[in-house]
C-alpha positions, 0 to 999 in steps of 0.5 A, a space after each residue: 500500500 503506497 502512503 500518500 504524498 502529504 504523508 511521505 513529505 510529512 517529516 521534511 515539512 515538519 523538519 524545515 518548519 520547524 528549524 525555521 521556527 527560530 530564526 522566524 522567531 528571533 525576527 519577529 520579536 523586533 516588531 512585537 513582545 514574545 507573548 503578542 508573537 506566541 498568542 499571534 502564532 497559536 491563533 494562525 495554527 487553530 484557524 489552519 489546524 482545526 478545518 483539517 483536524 475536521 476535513 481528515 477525520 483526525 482521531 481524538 483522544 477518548 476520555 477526561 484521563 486522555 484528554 488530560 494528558 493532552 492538555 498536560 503535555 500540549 501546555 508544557 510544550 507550547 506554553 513553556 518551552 516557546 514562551 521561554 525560548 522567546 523570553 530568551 530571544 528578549 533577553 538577547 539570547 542568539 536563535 542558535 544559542 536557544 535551539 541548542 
């Protein structure tokens, strides 16, 4: 079974996104606080996310417990990891420096 091409290209997209994110990051700081940017981003990925979430049929966890652990893991990566690497971008900190 041949896994379609959105699948396949799906860890390059992620990679190149993602090792962009940083240098994005470092820029767009001098135009905005780190809060503003991070706010500004979660709202650009819900409004992309959520219609393909929906159009996929992407499968949702089941349960408080396994909602729980989502809510746990999705706040510790995006809300503290994010919020203090551009905190650090503020304090002058280089983007290779926090991606290390």
């Amino acid at each position: 079974m041949t896994r379609p091409l959105w699948l396949r290209a799906a860890p390059v997209i992620f990679l190149v996104l993602w090792s962009a994110g940083f240098g994005v990051a470092k820029l767009g700081l001098g135009h905005a606080p780190p809060m503003t940017l991070l706010a500004l981003r979660y709202g650009i990925l819900v409004l992309v996310l959520a219609p393909l979430a929906v159009l996929l049929r992407v499968p949702m966890p089941q349960g408080l417990r396994a909602w729980g652990h989502v809510a746990l893991v999705g706040f510790l990566v995006q809300v503290a990891y994010f919020a203090l690497c551009y905190q650090a971008f503020r304090l002058g900190v280089s983007a290779g420096g926090v991606a290390i």
